[in-house]
ZADREN-872108 format. One line per field, with one value per residue: residue number from 1; x, z, y of N, C-alpha, C, CB in turn. Coordinates in steps of 0.2 Angstrom, whole numbers. Glycine has a CB too. Layout:
<sites>
seq: (NUM; ...)
n.east: (X; ...)
n.up: (Z; ...)
n.north: (Y; ...)
ca.east: (X; ...)
ca.up: (Z; ...)
ca.north: (Y; ...)
c.east: (X; ...)
c.up: (Z; ...)
c.north: (Y; ...)
cb.east: (X; ...)
cb.up: (Z; ...)
cb.north: (Y; ...)
</sites>
This chain:
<sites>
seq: (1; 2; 3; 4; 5; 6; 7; 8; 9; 10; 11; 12; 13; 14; 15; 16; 17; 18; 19; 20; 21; 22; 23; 24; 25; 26; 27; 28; 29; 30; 31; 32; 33; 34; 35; 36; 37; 38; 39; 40; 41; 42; 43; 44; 45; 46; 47; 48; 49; 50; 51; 52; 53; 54; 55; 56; 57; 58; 59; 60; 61; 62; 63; 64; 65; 66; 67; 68; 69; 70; 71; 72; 73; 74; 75; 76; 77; 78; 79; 80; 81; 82; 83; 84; 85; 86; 87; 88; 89; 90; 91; 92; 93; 94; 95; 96; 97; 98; 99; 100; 101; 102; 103; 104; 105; 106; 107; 108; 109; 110; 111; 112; 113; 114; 115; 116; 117; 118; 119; 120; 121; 122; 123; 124; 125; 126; 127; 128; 129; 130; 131; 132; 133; 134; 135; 136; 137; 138; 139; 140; 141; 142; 143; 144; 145; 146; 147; 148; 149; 150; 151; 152; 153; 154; 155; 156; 157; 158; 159; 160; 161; 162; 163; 164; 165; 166; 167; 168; 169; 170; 171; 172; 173; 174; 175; 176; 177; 178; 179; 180; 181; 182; 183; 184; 185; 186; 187; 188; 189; 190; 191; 192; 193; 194; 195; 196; 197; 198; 199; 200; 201; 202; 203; 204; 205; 206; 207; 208; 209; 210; 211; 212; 213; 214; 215; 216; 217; 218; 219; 220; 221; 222; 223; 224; 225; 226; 227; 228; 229; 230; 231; 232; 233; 234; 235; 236; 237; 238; 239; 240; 241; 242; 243; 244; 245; 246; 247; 248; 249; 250; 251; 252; 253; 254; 255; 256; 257; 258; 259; 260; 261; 262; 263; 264; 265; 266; 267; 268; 269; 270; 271; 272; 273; 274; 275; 276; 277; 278; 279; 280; 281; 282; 283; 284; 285; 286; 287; 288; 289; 290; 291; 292; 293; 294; 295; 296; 297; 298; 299)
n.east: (-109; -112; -109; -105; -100; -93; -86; -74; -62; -67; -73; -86; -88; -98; -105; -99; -87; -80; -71; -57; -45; -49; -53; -42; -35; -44; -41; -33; -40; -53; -66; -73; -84; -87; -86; -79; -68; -62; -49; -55; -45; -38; -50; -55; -55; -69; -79; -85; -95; -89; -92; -96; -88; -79; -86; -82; -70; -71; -65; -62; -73; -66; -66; -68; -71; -84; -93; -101; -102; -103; -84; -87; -97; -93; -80; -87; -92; -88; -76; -85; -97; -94; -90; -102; -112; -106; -104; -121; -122; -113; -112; -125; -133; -141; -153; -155; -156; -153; -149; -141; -137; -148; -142; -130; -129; -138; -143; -136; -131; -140; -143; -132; -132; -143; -138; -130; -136; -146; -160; -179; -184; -192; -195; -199; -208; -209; -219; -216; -202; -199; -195; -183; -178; -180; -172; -158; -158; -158; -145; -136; -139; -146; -160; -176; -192; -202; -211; -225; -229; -242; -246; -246; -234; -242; -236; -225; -206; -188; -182; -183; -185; -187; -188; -185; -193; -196; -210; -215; -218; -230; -238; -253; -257; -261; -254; -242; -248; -250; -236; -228; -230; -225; -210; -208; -211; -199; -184; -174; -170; -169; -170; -173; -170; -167; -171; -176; -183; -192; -198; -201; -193; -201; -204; -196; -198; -209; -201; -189; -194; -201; -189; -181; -190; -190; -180; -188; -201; -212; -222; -228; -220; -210; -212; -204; -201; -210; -209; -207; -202; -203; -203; -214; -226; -232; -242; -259; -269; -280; -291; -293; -284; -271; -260; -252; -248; -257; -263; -278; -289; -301; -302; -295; -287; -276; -276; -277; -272; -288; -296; -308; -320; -324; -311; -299; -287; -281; -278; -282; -279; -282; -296; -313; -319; -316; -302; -300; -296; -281; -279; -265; -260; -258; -265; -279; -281; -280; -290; -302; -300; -302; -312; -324; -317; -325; -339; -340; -339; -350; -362)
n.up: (402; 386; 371; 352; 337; 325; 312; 303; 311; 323; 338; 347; 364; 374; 390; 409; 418; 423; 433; 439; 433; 420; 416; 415; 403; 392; 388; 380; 368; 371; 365; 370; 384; 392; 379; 370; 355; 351; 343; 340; 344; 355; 366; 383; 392; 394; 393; 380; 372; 368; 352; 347; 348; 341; 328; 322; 321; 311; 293; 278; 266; 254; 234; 223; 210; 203; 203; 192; 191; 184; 181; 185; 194; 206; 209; 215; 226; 243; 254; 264; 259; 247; 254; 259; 247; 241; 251; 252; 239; 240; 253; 256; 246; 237; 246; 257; 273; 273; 285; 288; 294; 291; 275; 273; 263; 257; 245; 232; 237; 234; 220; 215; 217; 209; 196; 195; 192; 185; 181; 179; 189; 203; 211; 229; 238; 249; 243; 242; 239; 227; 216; 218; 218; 205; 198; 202; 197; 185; 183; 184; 175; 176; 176; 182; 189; 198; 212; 224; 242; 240; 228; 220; 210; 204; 198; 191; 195; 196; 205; 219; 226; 242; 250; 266; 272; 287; 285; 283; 295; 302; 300; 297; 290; 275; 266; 270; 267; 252; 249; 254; 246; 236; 238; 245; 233; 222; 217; 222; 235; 242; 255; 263; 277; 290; 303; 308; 319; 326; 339; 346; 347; 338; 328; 317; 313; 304; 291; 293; 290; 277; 270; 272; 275; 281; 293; 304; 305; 313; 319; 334; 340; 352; 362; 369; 362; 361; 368; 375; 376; 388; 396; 395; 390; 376; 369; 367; 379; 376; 384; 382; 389; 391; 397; 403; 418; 429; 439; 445; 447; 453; 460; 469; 463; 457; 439; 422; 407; 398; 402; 402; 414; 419; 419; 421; 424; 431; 448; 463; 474; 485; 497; 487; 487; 488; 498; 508; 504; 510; 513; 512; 521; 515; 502; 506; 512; 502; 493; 499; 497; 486; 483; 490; 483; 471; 475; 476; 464; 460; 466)
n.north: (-237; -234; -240; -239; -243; -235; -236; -248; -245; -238; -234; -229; -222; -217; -209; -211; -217; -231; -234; -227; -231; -234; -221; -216; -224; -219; -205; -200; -201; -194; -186; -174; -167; -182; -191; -204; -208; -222; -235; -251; -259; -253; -254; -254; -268; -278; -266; -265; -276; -292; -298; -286; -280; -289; -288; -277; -278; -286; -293; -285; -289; -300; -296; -304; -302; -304; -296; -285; -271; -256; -246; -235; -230; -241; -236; -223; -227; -229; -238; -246; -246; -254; -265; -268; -272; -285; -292; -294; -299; -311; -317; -318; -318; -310; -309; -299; -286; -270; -259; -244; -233; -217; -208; -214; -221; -232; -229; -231; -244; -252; -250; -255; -268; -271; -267; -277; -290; -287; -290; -291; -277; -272; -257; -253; -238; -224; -211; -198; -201; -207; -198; -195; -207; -212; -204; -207; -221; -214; -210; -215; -227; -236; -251; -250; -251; -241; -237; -233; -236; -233; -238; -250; -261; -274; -293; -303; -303; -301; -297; -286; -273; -264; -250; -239; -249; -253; -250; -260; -265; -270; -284; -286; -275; -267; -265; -272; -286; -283; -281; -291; -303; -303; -299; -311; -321; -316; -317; -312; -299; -284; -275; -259; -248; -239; -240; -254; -260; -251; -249; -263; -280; -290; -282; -284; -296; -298; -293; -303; -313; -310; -310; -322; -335; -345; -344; -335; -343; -342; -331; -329; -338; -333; -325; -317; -307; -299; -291; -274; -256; -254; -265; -271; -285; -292; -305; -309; -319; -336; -330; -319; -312; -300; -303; -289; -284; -270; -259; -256; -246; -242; -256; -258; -270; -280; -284; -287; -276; -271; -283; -298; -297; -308; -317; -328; -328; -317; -311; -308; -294; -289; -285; -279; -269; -253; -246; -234; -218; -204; -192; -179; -168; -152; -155; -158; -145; -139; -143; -138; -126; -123; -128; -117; -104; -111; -111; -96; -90; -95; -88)
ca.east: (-107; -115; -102; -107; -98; -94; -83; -69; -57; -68; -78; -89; -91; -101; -107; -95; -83; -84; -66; -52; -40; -52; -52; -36; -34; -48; -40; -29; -45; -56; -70; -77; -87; -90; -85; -72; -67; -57; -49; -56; -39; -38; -55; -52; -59; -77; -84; -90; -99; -84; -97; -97; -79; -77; -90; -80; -63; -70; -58; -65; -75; -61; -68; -68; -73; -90; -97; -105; -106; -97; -80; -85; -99; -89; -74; -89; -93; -83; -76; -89; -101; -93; -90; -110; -113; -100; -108; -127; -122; -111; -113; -134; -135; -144; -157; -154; -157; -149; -151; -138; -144; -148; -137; -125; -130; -141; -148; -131; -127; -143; -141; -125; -137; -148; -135; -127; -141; -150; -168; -183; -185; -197; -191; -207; -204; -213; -221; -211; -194; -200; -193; -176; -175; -181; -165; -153; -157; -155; -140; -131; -140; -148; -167; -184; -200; -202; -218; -225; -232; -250; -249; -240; -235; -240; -233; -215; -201; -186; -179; -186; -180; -193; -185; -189; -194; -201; -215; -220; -215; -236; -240; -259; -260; -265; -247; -239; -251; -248; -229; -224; -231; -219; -204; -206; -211; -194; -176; -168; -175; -166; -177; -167; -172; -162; -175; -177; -188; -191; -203; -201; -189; -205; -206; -193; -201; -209; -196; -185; -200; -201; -183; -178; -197; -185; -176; -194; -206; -219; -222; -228; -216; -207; -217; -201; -200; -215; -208; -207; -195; -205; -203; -220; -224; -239; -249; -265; -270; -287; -297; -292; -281; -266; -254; -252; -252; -257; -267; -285; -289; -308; -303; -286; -283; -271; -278; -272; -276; -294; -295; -316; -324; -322; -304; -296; -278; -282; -277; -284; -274; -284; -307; -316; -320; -308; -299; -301; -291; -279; -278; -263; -267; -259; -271; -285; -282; -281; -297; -306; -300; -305; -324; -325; -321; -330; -345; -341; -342; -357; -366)
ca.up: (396; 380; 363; 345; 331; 321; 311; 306; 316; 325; 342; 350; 370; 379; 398; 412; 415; 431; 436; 437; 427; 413; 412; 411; 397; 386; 390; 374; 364; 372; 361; 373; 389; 392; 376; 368; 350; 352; 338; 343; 349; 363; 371; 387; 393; 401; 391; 375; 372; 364; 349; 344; 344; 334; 321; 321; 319; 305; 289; 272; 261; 246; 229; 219; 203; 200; 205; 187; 191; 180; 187; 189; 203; 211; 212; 217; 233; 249; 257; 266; 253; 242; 258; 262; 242; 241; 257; 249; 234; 239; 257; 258; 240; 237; 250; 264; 275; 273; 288; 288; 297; 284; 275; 274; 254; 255; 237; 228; 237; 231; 215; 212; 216; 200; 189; 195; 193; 176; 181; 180; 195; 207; 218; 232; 241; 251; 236; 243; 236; 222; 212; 221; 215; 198; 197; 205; 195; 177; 185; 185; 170; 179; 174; 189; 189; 204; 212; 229; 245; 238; 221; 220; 202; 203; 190; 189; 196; 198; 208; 223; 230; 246; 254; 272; 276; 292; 282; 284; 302; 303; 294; 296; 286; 268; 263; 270; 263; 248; 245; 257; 244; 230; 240; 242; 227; 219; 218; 227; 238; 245; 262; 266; 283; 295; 308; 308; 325; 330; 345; 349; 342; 335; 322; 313; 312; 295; 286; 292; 287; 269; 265; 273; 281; 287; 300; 306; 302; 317; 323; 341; 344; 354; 367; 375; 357; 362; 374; 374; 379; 397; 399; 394; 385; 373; 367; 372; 378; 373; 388; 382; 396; 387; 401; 408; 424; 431; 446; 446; 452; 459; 467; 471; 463; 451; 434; 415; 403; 393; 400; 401; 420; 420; 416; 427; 426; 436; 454; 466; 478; 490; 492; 479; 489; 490; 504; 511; 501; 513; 508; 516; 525; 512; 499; 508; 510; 494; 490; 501; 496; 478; 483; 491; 477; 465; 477; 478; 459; 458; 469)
ca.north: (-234; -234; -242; -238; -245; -230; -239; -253; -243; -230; -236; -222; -223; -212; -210; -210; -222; -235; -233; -220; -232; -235; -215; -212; -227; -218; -201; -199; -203; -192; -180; -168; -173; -190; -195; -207; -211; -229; -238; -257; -263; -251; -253; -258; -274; -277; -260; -268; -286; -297; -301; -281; -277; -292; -285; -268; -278; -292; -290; -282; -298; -301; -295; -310; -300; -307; -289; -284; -264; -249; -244; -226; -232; -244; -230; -219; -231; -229; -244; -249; -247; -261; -273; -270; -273; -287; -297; -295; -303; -317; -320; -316; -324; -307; -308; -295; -281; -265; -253; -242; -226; -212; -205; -219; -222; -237; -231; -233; -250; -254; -248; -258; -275; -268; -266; -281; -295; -285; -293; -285; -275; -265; -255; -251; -233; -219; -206; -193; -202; -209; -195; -197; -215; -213; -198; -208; -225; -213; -206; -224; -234; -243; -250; -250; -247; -237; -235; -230; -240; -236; -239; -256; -263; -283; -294; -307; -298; -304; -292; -282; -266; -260; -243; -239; -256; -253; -247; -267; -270; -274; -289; -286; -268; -268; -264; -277; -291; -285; -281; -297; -311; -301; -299; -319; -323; -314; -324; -308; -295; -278; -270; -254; -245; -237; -242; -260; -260; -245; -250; -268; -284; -292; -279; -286; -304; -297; -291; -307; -318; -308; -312; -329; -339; -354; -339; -333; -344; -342; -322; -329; -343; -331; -320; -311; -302; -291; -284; -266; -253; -252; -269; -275; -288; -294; -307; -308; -327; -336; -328; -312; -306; -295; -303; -285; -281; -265; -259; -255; -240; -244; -262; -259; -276; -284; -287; -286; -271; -273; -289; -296; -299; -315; -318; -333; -327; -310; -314; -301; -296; -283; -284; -278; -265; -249; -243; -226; -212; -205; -185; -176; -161; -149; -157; -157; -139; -134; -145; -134; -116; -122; -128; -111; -101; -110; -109; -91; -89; -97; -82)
c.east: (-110; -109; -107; -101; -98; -92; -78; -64; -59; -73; -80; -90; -93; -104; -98; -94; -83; -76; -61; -48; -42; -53; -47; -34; -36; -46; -37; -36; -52; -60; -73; -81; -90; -89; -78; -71; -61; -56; -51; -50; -39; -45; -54; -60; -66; -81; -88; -91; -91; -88; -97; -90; -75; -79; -85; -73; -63; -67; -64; -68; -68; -66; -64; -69; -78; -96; -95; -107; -98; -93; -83; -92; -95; -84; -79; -90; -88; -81; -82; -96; -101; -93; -98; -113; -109; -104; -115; -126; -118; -111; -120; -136; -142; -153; -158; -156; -153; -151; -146; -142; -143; -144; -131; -125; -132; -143; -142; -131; -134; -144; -137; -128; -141; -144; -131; -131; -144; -156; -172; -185; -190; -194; -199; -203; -210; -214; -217; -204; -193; -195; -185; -172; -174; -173; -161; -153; -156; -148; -135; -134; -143; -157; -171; -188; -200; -208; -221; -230; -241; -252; -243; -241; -236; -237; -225; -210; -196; -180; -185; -183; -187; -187; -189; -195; -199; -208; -221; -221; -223; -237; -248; -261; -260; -259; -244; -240; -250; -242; -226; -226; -227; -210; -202; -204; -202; -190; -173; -171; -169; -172; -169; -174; -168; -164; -178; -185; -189; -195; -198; -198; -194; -206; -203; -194; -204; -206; -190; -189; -199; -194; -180; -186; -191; -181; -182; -200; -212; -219; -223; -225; -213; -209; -212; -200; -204; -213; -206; -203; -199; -205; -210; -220; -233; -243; -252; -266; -277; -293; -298; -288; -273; -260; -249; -253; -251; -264; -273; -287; -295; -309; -299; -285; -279; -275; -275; -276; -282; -296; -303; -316; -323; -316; -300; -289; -277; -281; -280; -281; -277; -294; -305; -316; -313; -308; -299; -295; -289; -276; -272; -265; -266; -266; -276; -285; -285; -287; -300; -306; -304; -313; -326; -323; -324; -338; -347; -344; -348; -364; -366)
c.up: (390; 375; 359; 342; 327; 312; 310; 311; 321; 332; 347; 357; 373; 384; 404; 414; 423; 435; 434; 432; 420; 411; 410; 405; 390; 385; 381; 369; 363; 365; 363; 380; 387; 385; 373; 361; 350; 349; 344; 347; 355; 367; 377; 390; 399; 396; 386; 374; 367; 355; 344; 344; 340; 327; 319; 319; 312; 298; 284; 268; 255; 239; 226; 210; 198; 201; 197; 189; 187; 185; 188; 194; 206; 212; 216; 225; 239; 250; 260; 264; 249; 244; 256; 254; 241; 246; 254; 241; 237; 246; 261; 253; 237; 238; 256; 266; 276; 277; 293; 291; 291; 284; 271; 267; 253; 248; 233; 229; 234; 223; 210; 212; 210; 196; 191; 191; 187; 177; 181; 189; 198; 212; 220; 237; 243; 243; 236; 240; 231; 215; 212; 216; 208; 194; 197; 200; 187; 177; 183; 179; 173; 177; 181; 185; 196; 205; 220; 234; 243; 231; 219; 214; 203; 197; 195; 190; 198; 204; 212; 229; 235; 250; 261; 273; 281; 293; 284; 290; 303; 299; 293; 291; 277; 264; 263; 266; 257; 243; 249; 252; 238; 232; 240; 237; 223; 222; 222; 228; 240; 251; 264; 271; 289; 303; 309; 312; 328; 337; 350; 344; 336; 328; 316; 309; 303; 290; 286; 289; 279; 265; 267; 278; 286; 294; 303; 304; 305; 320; 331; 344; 348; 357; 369; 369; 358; 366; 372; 376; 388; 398; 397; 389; 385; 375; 372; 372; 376; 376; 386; 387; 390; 391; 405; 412; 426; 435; 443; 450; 457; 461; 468; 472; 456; 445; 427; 413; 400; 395; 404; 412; 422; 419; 421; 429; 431; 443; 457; 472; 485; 489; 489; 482; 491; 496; 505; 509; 510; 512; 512; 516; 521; 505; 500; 510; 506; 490; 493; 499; 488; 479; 487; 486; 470; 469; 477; 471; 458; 461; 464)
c.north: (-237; -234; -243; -239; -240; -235; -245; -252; -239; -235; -231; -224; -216; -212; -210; -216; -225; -233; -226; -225; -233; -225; -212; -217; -224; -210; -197; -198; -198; -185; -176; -171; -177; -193; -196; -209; -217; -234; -245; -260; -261; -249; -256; -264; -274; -273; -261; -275; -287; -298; -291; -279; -283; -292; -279; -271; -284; -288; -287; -290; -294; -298; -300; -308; -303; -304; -288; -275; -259; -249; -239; -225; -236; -239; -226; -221; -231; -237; -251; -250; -253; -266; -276; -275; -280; -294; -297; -297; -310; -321; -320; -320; -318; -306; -305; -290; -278; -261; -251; -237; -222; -208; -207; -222; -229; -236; -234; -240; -253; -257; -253; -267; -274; -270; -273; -288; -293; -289; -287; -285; -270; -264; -251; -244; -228; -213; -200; -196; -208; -206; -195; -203; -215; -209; -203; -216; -222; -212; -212; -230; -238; -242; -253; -248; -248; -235; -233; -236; -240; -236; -244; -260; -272; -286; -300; -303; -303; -301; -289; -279; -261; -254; -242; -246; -259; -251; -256; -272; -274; -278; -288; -278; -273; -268; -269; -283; -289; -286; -288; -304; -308; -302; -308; -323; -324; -318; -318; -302; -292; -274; -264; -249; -244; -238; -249; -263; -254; -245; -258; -276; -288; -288; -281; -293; -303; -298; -299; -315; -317; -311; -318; -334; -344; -349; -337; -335; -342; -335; -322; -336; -341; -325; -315; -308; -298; -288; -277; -264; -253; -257; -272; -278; -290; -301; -310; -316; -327; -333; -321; -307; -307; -299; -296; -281; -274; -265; -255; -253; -241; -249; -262; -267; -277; -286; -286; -281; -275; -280; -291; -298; -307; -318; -321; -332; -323; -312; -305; -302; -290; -284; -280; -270; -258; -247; -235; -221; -208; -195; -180; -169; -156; -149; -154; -151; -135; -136; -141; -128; -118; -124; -122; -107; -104; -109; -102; -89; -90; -93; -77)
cb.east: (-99; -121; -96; -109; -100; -89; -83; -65; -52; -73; -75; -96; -86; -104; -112; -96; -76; -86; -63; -46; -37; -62; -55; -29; -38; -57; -37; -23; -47; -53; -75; -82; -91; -98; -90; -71; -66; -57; -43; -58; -32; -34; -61; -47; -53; -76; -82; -90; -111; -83; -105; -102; -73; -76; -98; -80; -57; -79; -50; -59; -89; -59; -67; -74; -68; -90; -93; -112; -108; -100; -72; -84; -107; -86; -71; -92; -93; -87; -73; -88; -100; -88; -89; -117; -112; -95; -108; -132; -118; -105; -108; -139; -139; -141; -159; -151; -159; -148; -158; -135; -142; -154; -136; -127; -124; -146; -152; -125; -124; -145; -138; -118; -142; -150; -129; -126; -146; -144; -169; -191; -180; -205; -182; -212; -198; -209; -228; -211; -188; -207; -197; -177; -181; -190; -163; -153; -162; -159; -140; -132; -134; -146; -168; -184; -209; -197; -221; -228; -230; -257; -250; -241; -227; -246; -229; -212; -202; -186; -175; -192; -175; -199; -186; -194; -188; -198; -212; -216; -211; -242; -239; -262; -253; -269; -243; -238; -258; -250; -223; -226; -239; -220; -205; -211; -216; -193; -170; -160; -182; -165; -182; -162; -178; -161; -179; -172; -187; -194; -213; -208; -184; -210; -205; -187; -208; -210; -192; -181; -209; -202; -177; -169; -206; -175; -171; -193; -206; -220; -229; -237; -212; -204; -220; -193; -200; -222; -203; -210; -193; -212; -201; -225; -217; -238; -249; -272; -269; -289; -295; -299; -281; -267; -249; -251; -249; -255; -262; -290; -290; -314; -304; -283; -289; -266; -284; -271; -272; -291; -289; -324; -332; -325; -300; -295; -273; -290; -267; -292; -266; -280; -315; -326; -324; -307; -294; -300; -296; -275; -286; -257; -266; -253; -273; -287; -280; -275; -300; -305; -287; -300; -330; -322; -318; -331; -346; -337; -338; -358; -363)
cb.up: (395; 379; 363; 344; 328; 325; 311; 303; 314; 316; 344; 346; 374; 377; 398; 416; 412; 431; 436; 444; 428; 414; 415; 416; 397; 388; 397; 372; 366; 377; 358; 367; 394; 393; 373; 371; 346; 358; 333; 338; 347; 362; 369; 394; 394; 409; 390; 369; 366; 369; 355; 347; 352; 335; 323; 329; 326; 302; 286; 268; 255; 245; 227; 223; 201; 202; 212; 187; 203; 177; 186; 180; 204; 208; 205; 214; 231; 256; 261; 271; 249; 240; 270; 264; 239; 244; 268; 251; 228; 235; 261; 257; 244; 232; 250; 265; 278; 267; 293; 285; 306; 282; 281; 279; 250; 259; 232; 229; 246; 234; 216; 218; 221; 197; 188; 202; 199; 168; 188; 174; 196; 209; 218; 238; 236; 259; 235; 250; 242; 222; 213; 228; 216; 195; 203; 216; 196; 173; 192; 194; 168; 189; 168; 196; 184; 206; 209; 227; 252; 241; 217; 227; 197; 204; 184; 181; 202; 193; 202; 224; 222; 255; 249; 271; 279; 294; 273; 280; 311; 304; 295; 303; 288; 266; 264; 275; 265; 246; 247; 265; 243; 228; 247; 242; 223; 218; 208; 224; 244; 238; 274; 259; 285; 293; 307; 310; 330; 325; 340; 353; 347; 340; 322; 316; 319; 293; 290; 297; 289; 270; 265; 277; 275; 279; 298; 305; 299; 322; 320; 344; 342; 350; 374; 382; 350; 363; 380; 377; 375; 400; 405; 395; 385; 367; 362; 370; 387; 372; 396; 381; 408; 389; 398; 408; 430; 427; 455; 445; 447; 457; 468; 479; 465; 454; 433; 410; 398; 385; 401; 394; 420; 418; 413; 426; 420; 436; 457; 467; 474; 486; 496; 477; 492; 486; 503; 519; 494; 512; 506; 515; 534; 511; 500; 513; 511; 489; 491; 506; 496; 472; 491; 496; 474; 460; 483; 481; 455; 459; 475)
cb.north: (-234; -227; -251; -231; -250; -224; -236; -255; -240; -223; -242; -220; -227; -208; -219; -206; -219; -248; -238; -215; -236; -239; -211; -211; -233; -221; -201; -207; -209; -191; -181; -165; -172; -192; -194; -212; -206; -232; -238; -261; -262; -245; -256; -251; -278; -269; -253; -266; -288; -307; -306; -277; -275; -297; -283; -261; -279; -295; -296; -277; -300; -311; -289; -315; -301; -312; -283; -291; -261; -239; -242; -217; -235; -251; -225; -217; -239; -226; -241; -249; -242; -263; -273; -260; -268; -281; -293; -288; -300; -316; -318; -307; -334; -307; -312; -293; -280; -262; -255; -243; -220; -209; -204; -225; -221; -237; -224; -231; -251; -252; -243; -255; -276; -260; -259; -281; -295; -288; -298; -285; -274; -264; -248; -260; -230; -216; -204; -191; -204; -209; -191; -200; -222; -210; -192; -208; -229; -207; -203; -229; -239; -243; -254; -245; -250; -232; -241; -222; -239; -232; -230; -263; -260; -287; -282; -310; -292; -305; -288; -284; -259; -267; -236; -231; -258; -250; -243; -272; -266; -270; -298; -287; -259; -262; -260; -279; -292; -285; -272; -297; -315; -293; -296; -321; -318; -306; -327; -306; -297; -271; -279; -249; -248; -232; -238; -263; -265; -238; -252; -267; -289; -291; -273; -285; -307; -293; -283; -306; -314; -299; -308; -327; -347; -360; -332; -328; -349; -347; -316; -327; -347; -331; -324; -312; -305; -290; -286; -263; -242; -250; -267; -273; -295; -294; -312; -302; -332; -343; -328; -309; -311; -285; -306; -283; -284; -262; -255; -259; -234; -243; -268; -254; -282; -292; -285; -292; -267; -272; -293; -305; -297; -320; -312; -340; -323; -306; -318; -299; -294; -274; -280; -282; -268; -242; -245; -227; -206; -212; -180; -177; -157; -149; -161; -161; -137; -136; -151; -133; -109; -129; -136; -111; -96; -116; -112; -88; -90; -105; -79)
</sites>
C-alpha cells in the first residue's frame, strides 16, 4: 500500500490491503475503491514507516511571539502555514526548503519571512510569475526586487527568495553558477519547489548544498544518490565506463553504456562473435510475404 500524509490528522492509504483484518480496521475510513483516509492513531500497524506517522502526529512549534508579520496575514495563514513559517524562522534559523506541492501557499509563507526579517531582498523566479510575486508582495507591504532566472539582479542581499528551486537541481548550467554563490553569500535563503528531485535523490544535493555546505558538502561522496527510478546508477569512473550494464547487441557481451574499446571494467561474457539469430517460424513467414511484395512492387 502506498501512505501519504495529508495532514496532522489526515493519513491517505491507497492500494489493496495484505489482509482481511487490516480491511475491515480501515473500513469506517474508507474513500471510494482502495482508498482510505485514517487519522494517524488508527493506522494499523506495519502499513506506514514509524518515522512518518510520527511526522503527521508532531505537535504544532509554540509561537513565542518573535514572529514580526501584520495580524491581518498571520490571521490570513492556515495552520499549517504558520507552523511551516514558524519552524523556518526559529528551528532553520531562516535557512530552508519549502516544497509543499502547489497550491499549498508557499508565497505567503514566504512573504511572511520578508516581512519578518525587513532586509534587502531578491526574490529569483521563472518570468512567467514574476508578475504574480510582484502582486502578491504589494498586496501585503512587503519590499523585493523580483527578477527572473535570466535576468539575475547581482549585488548584497540579505535576503533570498529562489521559487521553483528545482530550476537549480544542475549545478553545471549557467543559472545555477550564478544564483548559487548568492544564495550562499546571503544570511537567509527561501528555495520553494514542490519538486525537490523530480528524477533522482542527487538533485537535491544542490539545493542542500546552497542552504547549508556542511549537510552536502561533496555531490559524488555518495554514488547510490544517482540512482534512478530504473534502478541505475551513475558516475562515470576514470576509464570512462558509466558503470551501466547493458547487453550489446552485436557481441552479445556485457559492457557499460558509451563506454571506449578499451575499458577494463567490461567483463565479456559470451565470443565476440554473435550467435545465430533464432527466427520463429511465424516470423520468418511474415519476413517472407513482406520480401515478396516489395519485390513485387518494384516490378
Amino acid at each position: 500500500m502506498k501512505a501519504e500524509v495529508i495532514s496532522s490528522s489526515v493519513v491517505r492509504l491507497t492500494g489493496s490491503c495484505p489482509t482481511r483484518a487490516i480491511v475491515q480496521a480501515l473500513e469506517p475510513y474508507s474513500k471510494g475503491s482502495l482508498v482510505w483516509e485514517v487519522p494517524p492513531g488508527k493506522v494499523p500497524a506495519g502499513l506506514v514507516p514509524p518515522a512518518l506517522l510520527a511526522l503527521a502526529q508532531r505537535a504544532p512549534l509554540a509561537a513565542d511571539g518573535a514572529i514580526e508579520v501584520p495580524d491581518d496575514l498571520w490571521e490570513h495563514l492556515f495552520p499549517y502555514q504558520r507552523d511551516g513559517v514558524l519552524r523556518a524562522v526559529h528551528q532553520f534559523k531562516g535557512r530552508c526548503l519549502l516544497a509543499d506541492e502547489m497550491g499549498l501557499g508557499k508565497t505567503l509563507q514566504a512573504i511572511s519571512c520578508i516581512l519578518h526579517y525587513r532586509l534587502p531582498t531578491l526574490v529569483v523566479c521563472p518570468a512567467f510569475l514574476c508578475t504574480n510575486w510582484r502582486r502578491a508582495l504589494a498586496e501585503w507591504g512587503a519590499q523585493a526586487t523580483v527578477c527572473s532566472y535570466g535576468k539575475v539582479e547581482l549585488g548584497e542581499w540579505g535576503m533570498v527568495v529562489v521559487d521553483e528551486a528545482h530550476y537549480l537541481k544542475s549545478r553545471e548550467t549557467q543559472r545555477a553558477q550564478t544564483i548559487l554563490p548568492l544564495v550562499l553569500a546571503a544570511r537567509y535563503a527561501l528555495l520553494l519547489t514542490g519538486t525537490p528531485c523530480p528524477n533522482r535523490p542527487e538533485e537535491m544535493y544542490t539545493l542542500l548544498h546552497a542552504l547549508r555546505p556542511t549537510l552536502a558538502p561533496d555531490f559524488t561522496a555518495r554514488p547510490s544518490a544517482r540512482t534512478t527510478r530504473a534502478g541505475r546508477t551513475g558516475p562515470r569512473s576514470s576509464s570512462g565506463c558509466s558503470g551501466v550494464p547493458s547487453r550489446c547487441g552485436a557481441s552479445r557481451r556485457m559492457c557499460c553504456r558509451s563506454c571506449p574499446p578499451s575499458c577494463s571494467t567490461c567483463s565479456t561474457s559470451a565470443p565476440t562473435r554473435p550467435a545465430a539469430r533464432r527466427w520463429p517460424a511465424c516470423a520468418a513467414s511474415s519476413t517472407r510475404r513482406w520480401r515478396a511484395a516489395a519485390s513485387w512492387r518494384r516490378r
